[in-house]
FISEVEX-891759 format. One record per atom (N, C-alpha, C): residue in three letters; atom name; x, y, z. Coordinates in steps of 0.001 Angstrom, whole numbers, plus 500000, padded with zeros to 6 digits. Atoms other than C-alpha are relative to their C-alpha. Example, Ala and Ser with C-alpha at 12.3 -4.5 7.8 and 13.67 -1.06 7.14 Angstrom:
residues 2
node code=ALA	site=N	u=500890	v=498810	w=500000 .
node code=ALA	site=CA	u=512300	v=495500	w=507800 .
node code=ALA	site=C	u=500900	v=501200	w=500000 .
node code=SER	site=N	u=499180	v=498810	w=499940 .
node code=SER	site=CA	u=513670	v=498940	w=507140 .
node code=SER	site=C	u=499230	v=501090	w=500730 .
END
This chain:
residues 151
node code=UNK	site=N	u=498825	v=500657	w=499451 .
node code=UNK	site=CA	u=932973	v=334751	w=859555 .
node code=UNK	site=C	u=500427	v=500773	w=501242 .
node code=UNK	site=N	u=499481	v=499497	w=498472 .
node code=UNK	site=CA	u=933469	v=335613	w=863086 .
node code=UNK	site=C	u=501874	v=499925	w=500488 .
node code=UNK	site=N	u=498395	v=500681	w=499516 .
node code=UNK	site=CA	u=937152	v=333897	w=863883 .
node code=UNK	site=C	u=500245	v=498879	w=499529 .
node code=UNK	site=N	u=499564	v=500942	w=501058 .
node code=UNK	site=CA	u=938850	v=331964	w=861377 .
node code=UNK	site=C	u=500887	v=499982	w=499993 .
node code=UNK	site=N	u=498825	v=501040	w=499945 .
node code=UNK	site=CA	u=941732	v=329908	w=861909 .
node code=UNK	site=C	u=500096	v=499452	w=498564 .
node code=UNK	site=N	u=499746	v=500704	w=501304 .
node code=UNK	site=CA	u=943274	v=328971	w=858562 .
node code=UNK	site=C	u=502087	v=499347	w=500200 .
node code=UNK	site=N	u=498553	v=500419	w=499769 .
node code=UNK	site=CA	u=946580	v=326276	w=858548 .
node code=UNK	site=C	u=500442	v=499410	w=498713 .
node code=UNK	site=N	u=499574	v=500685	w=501914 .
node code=UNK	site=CA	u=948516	v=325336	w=854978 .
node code=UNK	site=C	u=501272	v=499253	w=500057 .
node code=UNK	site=N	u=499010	v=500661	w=499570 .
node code=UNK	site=CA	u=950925	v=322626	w=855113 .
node code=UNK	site=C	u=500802	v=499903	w=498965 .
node code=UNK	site=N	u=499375	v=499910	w=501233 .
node code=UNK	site=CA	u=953394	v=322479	w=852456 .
node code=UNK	site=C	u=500710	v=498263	w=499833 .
node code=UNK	site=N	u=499601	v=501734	w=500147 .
node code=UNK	site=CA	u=953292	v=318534	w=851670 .
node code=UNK	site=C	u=501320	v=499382	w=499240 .
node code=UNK	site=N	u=499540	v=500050	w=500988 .
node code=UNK	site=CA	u=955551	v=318706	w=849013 .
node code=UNK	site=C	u=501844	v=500302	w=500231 .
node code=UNK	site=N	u=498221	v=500250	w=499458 .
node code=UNK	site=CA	u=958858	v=319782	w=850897 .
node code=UNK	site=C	u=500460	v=498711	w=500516 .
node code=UNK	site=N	u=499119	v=501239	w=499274 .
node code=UNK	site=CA	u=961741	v=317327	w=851499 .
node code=UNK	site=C	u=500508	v=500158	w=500655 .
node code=UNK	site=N	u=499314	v=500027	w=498682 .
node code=UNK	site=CA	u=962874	v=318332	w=854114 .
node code=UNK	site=C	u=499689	v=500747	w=501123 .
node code=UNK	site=N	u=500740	v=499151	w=498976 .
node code=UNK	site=CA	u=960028	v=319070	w=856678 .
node code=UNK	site=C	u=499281	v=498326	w=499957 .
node code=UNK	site=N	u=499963	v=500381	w=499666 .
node code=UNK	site=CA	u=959215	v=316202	w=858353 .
node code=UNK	site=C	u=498285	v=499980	w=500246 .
node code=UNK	site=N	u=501682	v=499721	w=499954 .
node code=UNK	site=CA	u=954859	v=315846	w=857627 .
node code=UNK	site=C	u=499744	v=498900	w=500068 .
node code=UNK	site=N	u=500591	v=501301	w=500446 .
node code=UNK	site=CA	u=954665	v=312175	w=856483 .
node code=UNK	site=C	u=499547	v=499512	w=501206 .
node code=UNK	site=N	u=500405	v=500999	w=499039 .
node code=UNK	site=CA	u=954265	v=310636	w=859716 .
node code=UNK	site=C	u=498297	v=500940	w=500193 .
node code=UNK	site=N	u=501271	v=499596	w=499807 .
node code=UNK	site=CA	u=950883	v=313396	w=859956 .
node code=UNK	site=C	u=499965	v=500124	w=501367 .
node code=UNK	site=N	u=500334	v=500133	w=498258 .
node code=UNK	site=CA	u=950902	v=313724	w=863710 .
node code=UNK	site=C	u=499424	v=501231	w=500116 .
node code=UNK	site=N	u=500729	v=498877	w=499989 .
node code=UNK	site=CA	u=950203	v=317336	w=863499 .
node code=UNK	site=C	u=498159	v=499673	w=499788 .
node code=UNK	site=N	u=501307	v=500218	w=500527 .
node code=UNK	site=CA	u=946956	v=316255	w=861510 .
node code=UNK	site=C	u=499429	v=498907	w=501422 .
node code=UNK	site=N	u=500492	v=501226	w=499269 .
node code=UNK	site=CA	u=945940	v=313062	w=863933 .
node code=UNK	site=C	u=499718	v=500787	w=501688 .
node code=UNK	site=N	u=499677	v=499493	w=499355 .
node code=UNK	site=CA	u=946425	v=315626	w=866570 .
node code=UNK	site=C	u=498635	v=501069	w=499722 .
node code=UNK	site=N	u=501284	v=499558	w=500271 .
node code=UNK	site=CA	u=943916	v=317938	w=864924 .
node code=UNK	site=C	u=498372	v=499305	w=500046 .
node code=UNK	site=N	u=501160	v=501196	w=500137 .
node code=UNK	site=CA	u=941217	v=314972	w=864332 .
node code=UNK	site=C	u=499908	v=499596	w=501099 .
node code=UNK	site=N	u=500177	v=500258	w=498923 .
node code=UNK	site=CA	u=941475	v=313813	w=867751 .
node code=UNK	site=C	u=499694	v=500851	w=501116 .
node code=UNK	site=N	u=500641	v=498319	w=498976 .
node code=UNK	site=CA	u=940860	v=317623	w=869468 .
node code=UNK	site=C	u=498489	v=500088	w=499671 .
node code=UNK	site=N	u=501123	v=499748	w=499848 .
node code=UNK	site=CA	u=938162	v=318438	w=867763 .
node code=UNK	site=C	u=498906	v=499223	w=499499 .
node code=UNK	site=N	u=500761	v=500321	w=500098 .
node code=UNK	site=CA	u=936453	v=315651	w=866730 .
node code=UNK	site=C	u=498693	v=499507	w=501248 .
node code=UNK	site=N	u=500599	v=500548	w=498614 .
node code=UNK	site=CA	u=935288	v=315185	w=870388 .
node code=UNK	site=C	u=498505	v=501293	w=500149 .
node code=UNK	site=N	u=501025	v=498896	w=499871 .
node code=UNK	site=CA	u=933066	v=318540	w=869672 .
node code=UNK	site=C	u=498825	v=499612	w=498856 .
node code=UNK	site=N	u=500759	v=499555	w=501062 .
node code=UNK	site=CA	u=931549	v=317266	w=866499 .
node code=UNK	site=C	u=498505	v=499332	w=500233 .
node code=UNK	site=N	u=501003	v=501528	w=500495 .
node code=UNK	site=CA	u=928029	v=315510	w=865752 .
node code=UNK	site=C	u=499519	v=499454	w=499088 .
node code=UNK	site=N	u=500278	v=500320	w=501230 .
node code=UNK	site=CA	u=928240	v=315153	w=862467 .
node code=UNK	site=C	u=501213	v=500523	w=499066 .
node code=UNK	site=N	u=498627	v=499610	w=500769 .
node code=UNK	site=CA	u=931012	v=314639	w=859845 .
node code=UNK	site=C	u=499563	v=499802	w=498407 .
node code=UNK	site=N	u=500446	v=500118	w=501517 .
node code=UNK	site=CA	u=931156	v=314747	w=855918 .
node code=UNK	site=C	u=501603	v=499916	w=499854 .
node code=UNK	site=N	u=498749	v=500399	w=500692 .
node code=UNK	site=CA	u=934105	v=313098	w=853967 .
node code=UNK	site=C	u=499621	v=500107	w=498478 .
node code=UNK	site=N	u=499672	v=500024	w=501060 .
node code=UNK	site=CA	u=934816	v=314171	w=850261 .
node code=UNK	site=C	u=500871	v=499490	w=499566 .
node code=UNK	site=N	u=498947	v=500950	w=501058 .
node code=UNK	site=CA	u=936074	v=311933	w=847796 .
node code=UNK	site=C	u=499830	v=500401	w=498920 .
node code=UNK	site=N	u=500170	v=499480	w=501534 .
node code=UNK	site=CA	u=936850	v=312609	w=844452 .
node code=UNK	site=C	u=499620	v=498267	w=499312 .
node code=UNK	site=N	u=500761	v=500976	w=500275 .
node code=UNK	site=CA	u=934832	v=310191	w=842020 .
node code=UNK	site=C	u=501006	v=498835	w=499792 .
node code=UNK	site=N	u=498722	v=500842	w=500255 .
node code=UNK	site=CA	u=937984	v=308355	w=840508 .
node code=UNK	site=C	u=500808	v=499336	w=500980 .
node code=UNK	site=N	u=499245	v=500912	w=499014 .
node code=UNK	site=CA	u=939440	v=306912	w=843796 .
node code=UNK	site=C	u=499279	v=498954	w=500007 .
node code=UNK	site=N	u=500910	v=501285	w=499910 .
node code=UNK	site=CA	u=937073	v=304261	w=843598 .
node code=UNK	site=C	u=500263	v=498920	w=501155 .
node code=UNK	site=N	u=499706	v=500649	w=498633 .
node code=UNK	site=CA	u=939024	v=302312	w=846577 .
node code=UNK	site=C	u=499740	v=500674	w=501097 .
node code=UNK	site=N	u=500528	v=498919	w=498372 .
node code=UNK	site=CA	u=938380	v=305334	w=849285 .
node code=UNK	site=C	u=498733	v=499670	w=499911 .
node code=UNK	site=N	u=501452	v=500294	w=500358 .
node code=UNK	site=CA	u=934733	v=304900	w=848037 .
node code=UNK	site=C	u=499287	v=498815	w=500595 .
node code=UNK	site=N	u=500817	v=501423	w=499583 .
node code=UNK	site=CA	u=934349	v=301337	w=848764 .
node code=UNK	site=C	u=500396	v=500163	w=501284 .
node code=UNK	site=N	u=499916	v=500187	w=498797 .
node code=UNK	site=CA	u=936040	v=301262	w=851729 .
node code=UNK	site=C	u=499152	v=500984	w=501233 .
node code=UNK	site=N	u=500631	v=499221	w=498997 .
node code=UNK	site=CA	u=934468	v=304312	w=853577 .
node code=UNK	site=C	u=498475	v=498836	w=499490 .
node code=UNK	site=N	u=501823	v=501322	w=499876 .
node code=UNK	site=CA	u=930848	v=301769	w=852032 .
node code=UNK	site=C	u=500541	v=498938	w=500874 .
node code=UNK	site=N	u=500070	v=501172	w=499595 .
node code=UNK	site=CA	u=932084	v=299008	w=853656 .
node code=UNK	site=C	u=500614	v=500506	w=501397 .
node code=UNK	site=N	u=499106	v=499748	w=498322 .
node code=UNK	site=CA	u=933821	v=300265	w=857034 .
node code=UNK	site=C	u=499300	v=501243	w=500620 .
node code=UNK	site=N	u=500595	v=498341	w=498896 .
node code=UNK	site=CA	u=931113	v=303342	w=858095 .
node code=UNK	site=C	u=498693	v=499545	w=499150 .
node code=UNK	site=N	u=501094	v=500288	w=500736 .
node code=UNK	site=CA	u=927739	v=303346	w=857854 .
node code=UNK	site=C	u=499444	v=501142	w=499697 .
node code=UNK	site=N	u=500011	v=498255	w=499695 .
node code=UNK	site=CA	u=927722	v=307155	w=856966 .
node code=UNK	site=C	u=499185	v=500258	w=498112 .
node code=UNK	site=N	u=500815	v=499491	w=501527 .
node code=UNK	site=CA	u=925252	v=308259	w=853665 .
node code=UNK	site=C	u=501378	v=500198	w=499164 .
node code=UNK	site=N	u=499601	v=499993	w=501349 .
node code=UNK	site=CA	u=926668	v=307998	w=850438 .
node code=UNK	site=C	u=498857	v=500890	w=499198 .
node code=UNK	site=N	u=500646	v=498872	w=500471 .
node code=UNK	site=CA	u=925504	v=311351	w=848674 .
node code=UNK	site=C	u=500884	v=500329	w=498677 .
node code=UNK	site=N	u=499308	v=499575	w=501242 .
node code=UNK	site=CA	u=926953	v=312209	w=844856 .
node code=UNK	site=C	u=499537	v=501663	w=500077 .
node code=UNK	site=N	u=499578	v=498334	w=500088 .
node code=UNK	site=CA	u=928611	v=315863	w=844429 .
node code=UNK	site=C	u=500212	v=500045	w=498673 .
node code=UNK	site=N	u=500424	v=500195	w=501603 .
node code=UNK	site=CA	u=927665	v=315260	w=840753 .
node code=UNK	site=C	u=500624	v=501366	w=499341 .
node code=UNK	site=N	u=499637	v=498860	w=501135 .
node code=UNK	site=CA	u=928791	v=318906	w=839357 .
node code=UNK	site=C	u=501405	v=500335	w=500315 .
node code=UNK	site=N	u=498577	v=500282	w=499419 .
node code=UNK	site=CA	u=931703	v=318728	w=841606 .
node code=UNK	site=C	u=500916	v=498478	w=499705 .
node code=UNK	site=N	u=499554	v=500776	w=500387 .
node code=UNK	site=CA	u=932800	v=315130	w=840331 .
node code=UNK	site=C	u=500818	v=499331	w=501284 .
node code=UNK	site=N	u=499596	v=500647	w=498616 .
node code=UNK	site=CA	u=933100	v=313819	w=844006 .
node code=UNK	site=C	u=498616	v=499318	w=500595 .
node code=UNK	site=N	u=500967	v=500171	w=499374 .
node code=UNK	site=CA	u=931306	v=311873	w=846240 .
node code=UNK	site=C	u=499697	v=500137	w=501945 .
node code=UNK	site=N	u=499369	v=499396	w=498533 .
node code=UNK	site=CA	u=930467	v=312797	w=850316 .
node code=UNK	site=C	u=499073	v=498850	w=500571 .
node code=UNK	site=N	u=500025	v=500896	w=498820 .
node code=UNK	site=CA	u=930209	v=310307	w=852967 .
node code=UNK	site=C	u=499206	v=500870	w=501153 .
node code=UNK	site=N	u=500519	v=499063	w=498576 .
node code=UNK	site=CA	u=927954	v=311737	w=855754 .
node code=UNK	site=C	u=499141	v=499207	w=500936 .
node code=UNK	site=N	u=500849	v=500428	w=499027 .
node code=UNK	site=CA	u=926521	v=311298	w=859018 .
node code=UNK	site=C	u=500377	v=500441	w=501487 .
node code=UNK	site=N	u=499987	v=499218	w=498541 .
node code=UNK	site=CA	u=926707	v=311449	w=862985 .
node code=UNK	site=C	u=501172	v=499066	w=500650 .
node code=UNK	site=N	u=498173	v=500375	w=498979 .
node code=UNK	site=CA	u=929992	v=311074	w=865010 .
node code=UNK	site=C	u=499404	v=498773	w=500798 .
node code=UNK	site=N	u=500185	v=501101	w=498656 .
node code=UNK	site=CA	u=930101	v=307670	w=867033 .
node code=UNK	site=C	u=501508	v=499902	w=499936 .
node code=UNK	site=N	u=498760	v=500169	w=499697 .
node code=UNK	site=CA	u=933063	v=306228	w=868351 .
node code=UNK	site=C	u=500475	v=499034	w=499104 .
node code=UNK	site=N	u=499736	v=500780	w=500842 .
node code=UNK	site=CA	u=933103	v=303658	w=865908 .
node code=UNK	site=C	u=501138	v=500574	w=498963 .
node code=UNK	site=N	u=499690	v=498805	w=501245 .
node code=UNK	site=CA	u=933439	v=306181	w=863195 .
node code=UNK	site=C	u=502280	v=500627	w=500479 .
node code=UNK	site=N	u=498836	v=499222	w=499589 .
node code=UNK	site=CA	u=936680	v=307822	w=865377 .
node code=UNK	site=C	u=501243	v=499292	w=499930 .
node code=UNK	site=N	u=498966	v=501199	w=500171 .
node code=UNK	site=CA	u=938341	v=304653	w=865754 .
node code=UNK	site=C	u=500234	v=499718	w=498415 .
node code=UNK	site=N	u=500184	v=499606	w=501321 .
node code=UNK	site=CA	u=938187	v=304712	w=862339 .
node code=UNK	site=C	u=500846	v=500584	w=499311 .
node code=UNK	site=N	u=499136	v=498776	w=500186 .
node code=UNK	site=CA	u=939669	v=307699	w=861369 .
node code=UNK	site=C	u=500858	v=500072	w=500608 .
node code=UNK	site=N	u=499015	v=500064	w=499051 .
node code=UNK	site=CA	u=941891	v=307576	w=864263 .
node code=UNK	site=C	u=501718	v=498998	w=499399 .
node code=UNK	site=N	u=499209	v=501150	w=500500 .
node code=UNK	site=CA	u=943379	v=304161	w=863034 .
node code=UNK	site=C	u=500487	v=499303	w=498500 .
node code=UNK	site=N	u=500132	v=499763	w=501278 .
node code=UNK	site=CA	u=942833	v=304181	w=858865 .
node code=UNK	site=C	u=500248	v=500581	w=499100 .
node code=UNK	site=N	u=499885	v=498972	w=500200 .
node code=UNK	site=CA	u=943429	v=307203	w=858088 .
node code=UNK	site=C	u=501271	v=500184	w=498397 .
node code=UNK	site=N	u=498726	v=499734	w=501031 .
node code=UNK	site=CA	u=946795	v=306775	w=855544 .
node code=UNK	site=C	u=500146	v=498842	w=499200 .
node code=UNK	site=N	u=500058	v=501406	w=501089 .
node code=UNK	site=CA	u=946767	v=304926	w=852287 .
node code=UNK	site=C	u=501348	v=499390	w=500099 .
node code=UNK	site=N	u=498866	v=500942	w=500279 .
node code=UNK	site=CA	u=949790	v=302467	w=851486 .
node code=UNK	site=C	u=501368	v=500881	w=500058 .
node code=UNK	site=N	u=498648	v=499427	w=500665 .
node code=UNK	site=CA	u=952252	v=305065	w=850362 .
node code=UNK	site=C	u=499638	v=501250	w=502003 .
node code=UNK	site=N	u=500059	v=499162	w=498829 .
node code=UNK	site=CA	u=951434	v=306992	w=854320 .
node code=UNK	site=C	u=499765	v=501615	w=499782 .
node code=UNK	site=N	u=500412	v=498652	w=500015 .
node code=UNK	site=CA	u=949490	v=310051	w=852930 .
node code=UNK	site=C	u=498157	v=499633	w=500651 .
node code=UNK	site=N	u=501424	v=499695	w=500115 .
node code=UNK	site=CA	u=945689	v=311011	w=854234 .
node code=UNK	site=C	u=499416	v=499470	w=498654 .
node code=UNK	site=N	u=500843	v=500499	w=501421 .
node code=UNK	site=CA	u=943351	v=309050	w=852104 .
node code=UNK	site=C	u=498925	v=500793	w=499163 .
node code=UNK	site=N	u=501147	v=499686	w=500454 .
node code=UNK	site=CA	u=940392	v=311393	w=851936 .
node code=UNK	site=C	u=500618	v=501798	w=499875 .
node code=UNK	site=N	u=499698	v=498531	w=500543 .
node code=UNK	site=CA	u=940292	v=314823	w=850042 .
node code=UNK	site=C	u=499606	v=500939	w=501280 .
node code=UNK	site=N	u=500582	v=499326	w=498417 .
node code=UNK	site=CA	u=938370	v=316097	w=852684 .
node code=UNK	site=C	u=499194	v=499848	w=501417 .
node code=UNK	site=N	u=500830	v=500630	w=498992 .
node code=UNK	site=CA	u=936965	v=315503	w=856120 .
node code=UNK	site=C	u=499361	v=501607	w=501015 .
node code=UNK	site=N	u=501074	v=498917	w=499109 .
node code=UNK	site=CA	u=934258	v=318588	w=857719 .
node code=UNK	site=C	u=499185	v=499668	w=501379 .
node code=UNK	site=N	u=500839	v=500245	w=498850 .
node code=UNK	site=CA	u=932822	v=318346	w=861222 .
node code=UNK	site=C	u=499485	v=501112	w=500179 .
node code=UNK	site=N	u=501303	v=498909	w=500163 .
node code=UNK	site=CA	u=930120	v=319627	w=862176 .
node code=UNK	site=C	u=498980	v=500111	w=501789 .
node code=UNK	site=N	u=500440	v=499999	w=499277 .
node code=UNK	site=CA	u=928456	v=320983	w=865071 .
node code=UNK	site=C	u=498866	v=500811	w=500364 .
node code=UNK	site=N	u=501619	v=498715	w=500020 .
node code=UNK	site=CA	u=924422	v=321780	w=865071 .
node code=UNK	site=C	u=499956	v=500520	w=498569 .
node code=UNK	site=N	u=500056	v=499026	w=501199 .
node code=UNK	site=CA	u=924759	v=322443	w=861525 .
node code=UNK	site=C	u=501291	v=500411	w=499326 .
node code=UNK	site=N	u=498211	v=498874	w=500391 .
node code=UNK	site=CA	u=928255	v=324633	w=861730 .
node code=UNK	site=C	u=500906	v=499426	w=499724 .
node code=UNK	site=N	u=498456	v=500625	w=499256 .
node code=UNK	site=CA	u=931203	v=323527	w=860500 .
node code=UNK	site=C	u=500824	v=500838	w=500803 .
node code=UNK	site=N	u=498828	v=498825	w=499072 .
node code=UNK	site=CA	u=933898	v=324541	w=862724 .
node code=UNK	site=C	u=501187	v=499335	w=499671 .
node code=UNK	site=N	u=499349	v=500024	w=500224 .
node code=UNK	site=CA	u=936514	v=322478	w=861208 .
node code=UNK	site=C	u=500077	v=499063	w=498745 .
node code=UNK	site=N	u=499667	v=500895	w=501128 .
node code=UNK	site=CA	u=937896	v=321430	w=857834 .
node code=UNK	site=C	u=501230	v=499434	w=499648 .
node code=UNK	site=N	u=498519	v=499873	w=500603 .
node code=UNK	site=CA	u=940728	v=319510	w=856307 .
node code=UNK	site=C	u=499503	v=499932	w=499251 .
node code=UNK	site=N	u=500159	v=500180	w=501924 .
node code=UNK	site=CA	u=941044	v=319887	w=852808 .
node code=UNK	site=C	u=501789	v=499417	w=499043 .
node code=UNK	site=N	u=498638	v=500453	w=500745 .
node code=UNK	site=CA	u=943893	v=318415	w=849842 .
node code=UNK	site=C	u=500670	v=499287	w=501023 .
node code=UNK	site=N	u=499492	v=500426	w=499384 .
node code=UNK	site=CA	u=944253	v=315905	w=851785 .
node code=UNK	site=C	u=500932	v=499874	w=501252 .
node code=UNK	site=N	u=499176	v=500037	w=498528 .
node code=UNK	site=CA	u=945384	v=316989	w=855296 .
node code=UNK	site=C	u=500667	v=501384	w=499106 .
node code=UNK	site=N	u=498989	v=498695	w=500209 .
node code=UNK	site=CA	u=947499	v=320234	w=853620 .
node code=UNK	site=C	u=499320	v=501402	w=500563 .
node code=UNK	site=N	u=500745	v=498710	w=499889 .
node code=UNK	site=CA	u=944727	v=322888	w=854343 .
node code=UNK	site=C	u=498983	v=499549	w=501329 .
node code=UNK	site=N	u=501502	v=499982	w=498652 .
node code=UNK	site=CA	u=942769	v=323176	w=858011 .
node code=UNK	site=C	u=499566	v=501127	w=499869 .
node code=UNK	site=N	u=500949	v=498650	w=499629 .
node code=UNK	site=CA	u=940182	v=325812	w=858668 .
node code=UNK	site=C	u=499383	v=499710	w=501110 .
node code=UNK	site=N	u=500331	v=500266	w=498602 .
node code=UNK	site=CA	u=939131	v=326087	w=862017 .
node code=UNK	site=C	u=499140	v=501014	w=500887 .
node code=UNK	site=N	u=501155	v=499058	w=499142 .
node code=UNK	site=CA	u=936216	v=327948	w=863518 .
node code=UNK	site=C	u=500085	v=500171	w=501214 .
node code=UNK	site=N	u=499587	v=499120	w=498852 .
node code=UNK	site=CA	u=936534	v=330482	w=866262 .
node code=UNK	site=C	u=500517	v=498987	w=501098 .
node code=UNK	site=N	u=499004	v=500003	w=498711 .
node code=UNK	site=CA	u=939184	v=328859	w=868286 .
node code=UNK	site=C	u=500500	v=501497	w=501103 .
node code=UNK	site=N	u=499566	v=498941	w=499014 .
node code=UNK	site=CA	u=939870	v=330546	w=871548 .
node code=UNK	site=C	u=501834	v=499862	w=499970 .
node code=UNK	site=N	u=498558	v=499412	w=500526 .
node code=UNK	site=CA	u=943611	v=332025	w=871915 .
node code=UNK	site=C	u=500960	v=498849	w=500940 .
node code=UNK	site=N	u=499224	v=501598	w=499670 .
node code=UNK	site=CA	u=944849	v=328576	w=873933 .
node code=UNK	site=C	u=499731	v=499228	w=499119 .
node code=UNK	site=N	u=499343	v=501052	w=501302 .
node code=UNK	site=CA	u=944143	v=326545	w=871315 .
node code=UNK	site=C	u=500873	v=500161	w=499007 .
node code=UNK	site=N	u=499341	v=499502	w=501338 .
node code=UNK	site=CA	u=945446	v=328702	w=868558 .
node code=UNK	site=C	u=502104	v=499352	w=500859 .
node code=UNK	site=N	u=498237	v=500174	w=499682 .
node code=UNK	site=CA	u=949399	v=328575	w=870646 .
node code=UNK	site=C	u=499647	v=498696	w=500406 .
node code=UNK	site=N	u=499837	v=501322	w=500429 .
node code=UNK	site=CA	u=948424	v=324733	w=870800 .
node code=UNK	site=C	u=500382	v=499560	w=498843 .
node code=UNK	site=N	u=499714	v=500061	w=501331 .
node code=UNK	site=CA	u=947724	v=324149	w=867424 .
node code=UNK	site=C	u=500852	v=500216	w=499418 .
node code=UNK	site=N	u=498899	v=499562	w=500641 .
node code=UNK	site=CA	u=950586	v=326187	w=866320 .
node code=UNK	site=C	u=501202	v=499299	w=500746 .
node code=UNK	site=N	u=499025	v=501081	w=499448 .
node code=UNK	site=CA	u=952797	v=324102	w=869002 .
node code=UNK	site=C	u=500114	v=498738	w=498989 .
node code=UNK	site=N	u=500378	v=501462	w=500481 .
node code=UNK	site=CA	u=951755	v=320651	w=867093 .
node code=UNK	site=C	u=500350	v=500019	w=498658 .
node code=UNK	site=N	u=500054	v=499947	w=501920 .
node code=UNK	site=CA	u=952153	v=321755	w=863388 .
node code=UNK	site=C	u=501465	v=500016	w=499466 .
node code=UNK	site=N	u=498965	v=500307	w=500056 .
node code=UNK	site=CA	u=954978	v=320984	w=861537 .
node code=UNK	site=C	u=500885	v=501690	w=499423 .
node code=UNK	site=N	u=499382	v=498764	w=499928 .
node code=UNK	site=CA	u=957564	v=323926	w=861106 .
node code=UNK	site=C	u=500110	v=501017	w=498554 .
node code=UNK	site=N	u=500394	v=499081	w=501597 .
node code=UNK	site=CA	u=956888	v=324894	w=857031 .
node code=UNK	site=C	u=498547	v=500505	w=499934 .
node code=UNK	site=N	u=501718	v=499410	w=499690 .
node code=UNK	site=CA	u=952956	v=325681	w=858475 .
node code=UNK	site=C	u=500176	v=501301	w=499924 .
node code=UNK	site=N	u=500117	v=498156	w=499909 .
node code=UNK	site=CA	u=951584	v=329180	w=857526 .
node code=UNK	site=C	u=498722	v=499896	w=500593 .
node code=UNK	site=N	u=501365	v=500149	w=499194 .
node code=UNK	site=CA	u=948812	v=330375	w=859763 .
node code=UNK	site=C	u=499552	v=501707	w=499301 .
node code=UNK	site=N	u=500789	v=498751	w=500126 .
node code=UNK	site=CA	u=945918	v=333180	w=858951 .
node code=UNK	site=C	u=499591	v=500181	w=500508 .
node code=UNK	site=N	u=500779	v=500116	w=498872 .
node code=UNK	site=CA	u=944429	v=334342	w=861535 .
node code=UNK	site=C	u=498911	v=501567	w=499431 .
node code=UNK	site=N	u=501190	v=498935	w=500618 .
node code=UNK	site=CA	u=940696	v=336449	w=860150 .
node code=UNK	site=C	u=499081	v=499983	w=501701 .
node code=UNK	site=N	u=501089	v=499611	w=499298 .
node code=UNK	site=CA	u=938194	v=337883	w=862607 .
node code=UNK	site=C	u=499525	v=501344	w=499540 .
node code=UNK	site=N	u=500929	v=498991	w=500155 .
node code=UNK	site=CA	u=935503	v=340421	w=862632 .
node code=UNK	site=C	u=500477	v=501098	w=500446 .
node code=UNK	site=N	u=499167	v=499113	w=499866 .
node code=UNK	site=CA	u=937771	v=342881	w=864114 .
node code=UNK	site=C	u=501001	v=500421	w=498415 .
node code=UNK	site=N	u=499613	v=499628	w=501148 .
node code=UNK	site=CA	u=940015	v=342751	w=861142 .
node code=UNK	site=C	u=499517	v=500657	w=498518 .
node code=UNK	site=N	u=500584	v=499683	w=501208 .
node code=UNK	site=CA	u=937583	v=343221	w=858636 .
node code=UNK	site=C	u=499327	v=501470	w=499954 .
node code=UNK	site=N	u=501001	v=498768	w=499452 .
node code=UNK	site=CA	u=935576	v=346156	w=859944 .
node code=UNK	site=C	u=501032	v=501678	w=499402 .
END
């Protein structure tokens, strides 16, 4: 782990202002422009995220059988972004998918996880980081790991 960006959103307060997600839509729209390949985890029991990512992406359907999820994968188009861009929040206006990983050459360099509450973010340089932390909503905790720290 070279430089690791970690962001934790605390979904669950009432009175921090997350639902609308802009922070998140804000994240998904930065760096999905770097990715070329994404993976979406679903847990098996949503059975509606399931169909719909089958019927609205044409992205592999792969079973996470010991994990009791299933992952959506494949290569970034714009289709896909519009997509995500525009879809993104079930009925009740939370993130539909447990998790969404991009990927670049292999690497991820960024994850959400629990539904939009947890980013991880591979070696951002030190203008994005005082972006990112501009955009996020004000109960956000940030970790900031590098290879300096650890040593």
């Amino acid at each position: 782990m070279k430089n690791n960006f970690f962001i934790y959103v605390n979904l669950t307060e009432t009175n921090v202002d997350f639902q609308n997600y802009k922070y998140w839509f804000f994240l998904i729209d930065y760096f999905i422009k770097f990715a070329d390949f994404i993976e979406f985890h679903i847990w098996n029991e949503e059975v509606e995220i399931i169909e719909e990512l089958s019927l609205k992406t044409n992205l592999e359907k792969v079973s996470l059988h010991p994990m009791k999820m299933v992952c959506f994968q494949g290569e970034v188009n714009q289709q896909l972004i519009n997509f995500i861009l525009n879809e993104s929040l079930n009925e009740h206006g939370e993130i539909k998918w447990f998790s969404i990983f991009l990927k670049k050459k292999d690497n991820i360099f960024f994850g959400s996880s629990h539904w939009g509450s947890e980013i991880n973010i591979e070696d951002p340089n030190e203008q994005e980081i005082t972006l990112i932390k501009s955009k996020m909503p004000a109960n956000a905790s940030f970790h900031h790991f590098n290879e300096k720290q650890s040593e």
